[in-house]
VOMAR-301062 format. One line per field, with one value per residue: residue in three letters; residue number from 1; z, y negated, x of N, C-alpha, C in turn. Coordinates in nm, 2 decimals, padded with zeros to 4 digits. Layout:
N
rest	ALA, ...
nr	NUM, ...
n_zz	Z, ...
n_yy	Y, ...
n_xx	X, ...
ca_zz	Z, ...
ca_yy	Y, ...
ca_xx	X, ...
c_zz	Z, ...
c_yy	Y, ...
c_xx	X, ...
//
This chain:
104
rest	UNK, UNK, UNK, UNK, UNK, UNK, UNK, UNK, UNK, UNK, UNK, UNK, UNK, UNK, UNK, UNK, UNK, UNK, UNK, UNK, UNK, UNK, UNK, UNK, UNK, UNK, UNK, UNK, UNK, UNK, UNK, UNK, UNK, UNK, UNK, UNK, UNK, UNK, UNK, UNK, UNK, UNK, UNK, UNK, UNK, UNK, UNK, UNK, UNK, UNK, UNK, UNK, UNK, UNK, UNK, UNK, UNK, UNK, UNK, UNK, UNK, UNK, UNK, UNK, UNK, UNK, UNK, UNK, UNK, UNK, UNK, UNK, UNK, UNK, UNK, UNK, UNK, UNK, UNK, UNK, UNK, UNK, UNK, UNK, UNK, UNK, UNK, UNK, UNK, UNK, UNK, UNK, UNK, UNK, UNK, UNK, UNK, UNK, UNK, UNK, UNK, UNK, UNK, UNK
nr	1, 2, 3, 4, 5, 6, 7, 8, 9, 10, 11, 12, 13, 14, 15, 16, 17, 18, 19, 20, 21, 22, 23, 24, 25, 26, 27, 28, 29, 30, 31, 32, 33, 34, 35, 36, 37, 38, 39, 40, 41, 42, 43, 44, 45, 46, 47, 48, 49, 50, 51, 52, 53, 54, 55, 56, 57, 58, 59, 60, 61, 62, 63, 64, 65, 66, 67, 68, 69, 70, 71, 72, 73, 74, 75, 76, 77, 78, 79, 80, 81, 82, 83, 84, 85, 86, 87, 88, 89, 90, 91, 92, 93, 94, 95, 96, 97, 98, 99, 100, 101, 102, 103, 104
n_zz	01.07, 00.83, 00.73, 00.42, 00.20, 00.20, -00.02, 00.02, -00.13, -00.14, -00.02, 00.09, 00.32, 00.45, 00.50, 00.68, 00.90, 00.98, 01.03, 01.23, 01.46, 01.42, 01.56, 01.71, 01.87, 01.78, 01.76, 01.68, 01.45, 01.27, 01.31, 01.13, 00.86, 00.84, 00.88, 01.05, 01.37, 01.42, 01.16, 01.12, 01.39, 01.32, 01.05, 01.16, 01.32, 01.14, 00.98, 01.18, 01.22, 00.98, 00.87, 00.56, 00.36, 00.42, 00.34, 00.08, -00.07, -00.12, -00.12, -00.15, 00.05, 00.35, 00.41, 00.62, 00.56, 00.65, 00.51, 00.31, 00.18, 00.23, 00.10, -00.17, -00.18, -00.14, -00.36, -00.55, -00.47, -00.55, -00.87, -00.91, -00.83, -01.03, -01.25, -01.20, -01.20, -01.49, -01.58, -01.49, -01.59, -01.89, -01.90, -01.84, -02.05, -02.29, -02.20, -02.28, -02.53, -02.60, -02.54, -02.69, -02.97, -02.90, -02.92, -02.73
n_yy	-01.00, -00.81, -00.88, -00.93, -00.72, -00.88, -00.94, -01.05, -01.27, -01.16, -01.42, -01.56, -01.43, -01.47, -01.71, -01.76, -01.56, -01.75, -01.96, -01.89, -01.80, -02.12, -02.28, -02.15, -02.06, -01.76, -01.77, -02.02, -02.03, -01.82, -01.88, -02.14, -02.03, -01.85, -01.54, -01.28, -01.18, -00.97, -00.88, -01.11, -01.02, -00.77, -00.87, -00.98, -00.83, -00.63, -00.79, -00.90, -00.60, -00.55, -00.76, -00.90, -00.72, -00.67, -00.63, -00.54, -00.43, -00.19, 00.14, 00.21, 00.23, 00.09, 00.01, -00.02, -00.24, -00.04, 00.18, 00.18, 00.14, 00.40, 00.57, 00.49, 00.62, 00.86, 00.94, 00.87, 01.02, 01.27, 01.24, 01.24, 01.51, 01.66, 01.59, 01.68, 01.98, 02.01, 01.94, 02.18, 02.38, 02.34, 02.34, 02.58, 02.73, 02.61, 02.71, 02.97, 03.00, 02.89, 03.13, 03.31, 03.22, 03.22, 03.51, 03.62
n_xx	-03.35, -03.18, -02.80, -02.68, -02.47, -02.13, -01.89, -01.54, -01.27, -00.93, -00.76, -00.90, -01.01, -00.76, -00.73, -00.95, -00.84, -00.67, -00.69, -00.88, -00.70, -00.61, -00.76, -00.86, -01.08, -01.27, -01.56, -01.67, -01.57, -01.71, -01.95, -01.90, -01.84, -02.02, -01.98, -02.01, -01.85, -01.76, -01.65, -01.44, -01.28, -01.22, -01.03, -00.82, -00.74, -00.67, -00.46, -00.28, -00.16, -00.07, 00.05, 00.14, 00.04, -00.22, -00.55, -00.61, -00.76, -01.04, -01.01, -00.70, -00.45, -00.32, 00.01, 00.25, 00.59, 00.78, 00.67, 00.62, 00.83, 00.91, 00.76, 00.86, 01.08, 01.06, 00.91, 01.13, 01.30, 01.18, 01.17, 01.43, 01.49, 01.36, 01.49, 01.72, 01.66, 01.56, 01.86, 01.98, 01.84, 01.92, 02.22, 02.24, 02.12, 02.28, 02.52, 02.47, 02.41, 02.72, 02.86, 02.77, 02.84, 03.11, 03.13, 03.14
ca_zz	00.93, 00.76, 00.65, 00.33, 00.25, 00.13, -00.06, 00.02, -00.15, -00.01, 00.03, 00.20, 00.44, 00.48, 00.54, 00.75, 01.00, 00.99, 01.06, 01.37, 01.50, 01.45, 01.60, 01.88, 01.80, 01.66, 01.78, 01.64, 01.27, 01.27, 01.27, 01.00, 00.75, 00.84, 00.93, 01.17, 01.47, 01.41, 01.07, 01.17, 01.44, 01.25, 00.96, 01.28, 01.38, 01.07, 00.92, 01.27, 01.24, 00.86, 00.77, 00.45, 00.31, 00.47, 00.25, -00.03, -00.12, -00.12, -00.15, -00.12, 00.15, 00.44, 00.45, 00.66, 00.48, 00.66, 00.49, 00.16, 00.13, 00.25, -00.01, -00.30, -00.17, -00.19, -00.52, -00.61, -00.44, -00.68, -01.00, -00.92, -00.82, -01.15, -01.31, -01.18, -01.23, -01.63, -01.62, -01.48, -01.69, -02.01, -01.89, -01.85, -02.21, -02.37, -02.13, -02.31, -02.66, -02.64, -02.53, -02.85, -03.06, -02.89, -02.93, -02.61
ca_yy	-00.97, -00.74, -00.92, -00.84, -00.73, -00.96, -00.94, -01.17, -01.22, -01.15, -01.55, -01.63, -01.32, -01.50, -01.84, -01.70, -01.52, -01.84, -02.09, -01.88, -01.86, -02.22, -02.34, -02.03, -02.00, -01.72, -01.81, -02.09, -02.02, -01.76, -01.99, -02.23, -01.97, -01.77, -01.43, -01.20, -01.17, -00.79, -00.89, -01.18, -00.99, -00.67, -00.90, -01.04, -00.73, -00.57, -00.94, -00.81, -00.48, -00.50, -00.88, -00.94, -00.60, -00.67, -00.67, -00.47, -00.41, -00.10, 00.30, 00.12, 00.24, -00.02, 00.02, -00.13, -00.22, 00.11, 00.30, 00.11, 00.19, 00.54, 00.59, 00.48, 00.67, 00.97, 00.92, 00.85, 01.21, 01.34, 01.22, 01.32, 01.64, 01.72, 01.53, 01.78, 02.10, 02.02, 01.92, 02.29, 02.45, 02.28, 02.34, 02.75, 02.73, 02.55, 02.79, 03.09, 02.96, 02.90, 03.21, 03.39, 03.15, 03.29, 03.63, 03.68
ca_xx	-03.33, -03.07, -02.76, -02.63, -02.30, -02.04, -01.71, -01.48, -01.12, -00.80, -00.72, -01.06, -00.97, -00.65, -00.76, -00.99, -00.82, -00.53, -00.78, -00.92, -00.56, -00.54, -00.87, -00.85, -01.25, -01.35, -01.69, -01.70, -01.53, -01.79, -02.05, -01.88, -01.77, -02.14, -01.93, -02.01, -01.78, -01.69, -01.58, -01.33, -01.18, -01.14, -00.94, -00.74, -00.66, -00.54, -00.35, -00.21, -00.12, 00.00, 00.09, 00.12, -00.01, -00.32, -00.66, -00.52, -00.89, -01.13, -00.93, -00.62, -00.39, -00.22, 00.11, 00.39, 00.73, 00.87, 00.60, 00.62, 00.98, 00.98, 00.64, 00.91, 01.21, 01.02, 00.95, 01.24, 01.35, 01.12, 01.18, 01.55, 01.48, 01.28, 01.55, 01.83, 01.62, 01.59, 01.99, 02.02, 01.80, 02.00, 02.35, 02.23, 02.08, 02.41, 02.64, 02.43, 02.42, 02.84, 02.86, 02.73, 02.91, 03.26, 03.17, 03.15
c_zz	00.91, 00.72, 00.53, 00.28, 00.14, 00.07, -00.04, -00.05, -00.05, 00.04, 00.13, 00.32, 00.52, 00.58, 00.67, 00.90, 01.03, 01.06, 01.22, 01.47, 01.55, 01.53, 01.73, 01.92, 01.75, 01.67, 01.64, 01.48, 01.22, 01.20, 01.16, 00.85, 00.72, 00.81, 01.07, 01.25, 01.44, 01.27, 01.08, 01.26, 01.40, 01.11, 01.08, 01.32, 01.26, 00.99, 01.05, 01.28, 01.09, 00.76, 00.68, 00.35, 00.37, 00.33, 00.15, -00.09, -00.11, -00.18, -00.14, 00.03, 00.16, 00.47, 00.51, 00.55, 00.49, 00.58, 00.34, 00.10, 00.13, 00.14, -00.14, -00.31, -00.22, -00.30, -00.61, -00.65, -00.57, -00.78, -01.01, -00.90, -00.94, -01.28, -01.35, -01.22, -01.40, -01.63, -01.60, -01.57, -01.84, -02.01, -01.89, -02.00, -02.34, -02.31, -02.23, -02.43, -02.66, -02.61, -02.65, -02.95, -03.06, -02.93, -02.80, -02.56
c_yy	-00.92, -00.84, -00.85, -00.86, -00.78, -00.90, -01.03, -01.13, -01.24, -01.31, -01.57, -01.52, -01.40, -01.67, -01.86, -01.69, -01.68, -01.95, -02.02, -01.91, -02.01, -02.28, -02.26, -02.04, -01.95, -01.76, -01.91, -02.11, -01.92, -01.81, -02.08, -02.15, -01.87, -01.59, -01.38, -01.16, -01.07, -00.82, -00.97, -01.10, -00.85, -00.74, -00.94, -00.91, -00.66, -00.69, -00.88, -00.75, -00.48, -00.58, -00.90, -00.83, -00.55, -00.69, -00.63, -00.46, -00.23, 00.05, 00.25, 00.15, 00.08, 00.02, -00.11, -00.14, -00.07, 00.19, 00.29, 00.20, 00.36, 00.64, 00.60, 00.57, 00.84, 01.00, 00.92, 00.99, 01.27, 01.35, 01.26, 01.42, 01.72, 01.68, 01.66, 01.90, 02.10, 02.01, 02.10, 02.39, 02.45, 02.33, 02.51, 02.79, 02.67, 02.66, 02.96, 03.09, 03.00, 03.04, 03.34, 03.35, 03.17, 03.42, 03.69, 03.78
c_xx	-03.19, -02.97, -02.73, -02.52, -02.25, -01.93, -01.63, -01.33, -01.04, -00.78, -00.81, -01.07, -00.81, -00.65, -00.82, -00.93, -00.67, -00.61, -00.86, -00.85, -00.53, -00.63, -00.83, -00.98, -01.25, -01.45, -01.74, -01.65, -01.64, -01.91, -01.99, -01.87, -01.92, -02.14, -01.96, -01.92, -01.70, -01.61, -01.45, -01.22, -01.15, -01.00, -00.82, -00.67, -00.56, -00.45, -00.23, -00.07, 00.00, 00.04, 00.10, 00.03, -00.12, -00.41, -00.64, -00.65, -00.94, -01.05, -00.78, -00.55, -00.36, -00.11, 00.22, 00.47, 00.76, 00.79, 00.61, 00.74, 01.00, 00.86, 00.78, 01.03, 01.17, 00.96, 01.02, 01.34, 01.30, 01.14, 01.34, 01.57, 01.44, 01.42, 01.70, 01.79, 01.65, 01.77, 02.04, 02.00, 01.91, 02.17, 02.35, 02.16, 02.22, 02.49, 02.62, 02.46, 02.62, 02.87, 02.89, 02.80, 03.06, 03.26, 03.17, 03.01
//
């Protein structure tokens, strides 16, 4: 028979793979929890790979810290880059204006 597919939350993913860890059964958490093997040791793998920023849920990148940080820095680039372009624009629109106003 078909199983059919579960959701589980992030804690119960968490508990999960901490409690296989602590037992050193997956086999046997498998059978208690009534999870499929492939499921357990894919959360094992990425608790893993991406510690706390694991299980983020469904479209949801995984990022490390380094990727986290370097996701906001370039962001940050951005919004100061657009930031600087209007300052330029404005300072060549005031520079034009005083201009006319000297007579020049």
């Amino acid at each position: 028979m078909k199983r059919q597919h579960r959701n589980y939350s992030t804690s119960f993913k968490q508990k999960a793979v901490e409690l296989s860890y602590a037992r050193g059964s997956v086999k046997q958490i498998c059978e208690e929890l009534d999870i499929p093997y492939s499921v357990i040791h894919r959360w094992r793998s990425e608790s893993k790979d991406y510690g706390k920023n694991s299980f983020l849920g469904r479209g949801k990148p995984k990022l490390t810290d380094e990727q986290k940080e370097i996701a906001l820095l370039k962001h940050q680039l951005k919004d100061v880059s657009e930031e600087n372009e209007i300052l330029k624009k404005a300072v060549s629109i005031f520079s034009k204006s005083d201009k006319k106003n000297l007579g020049l």
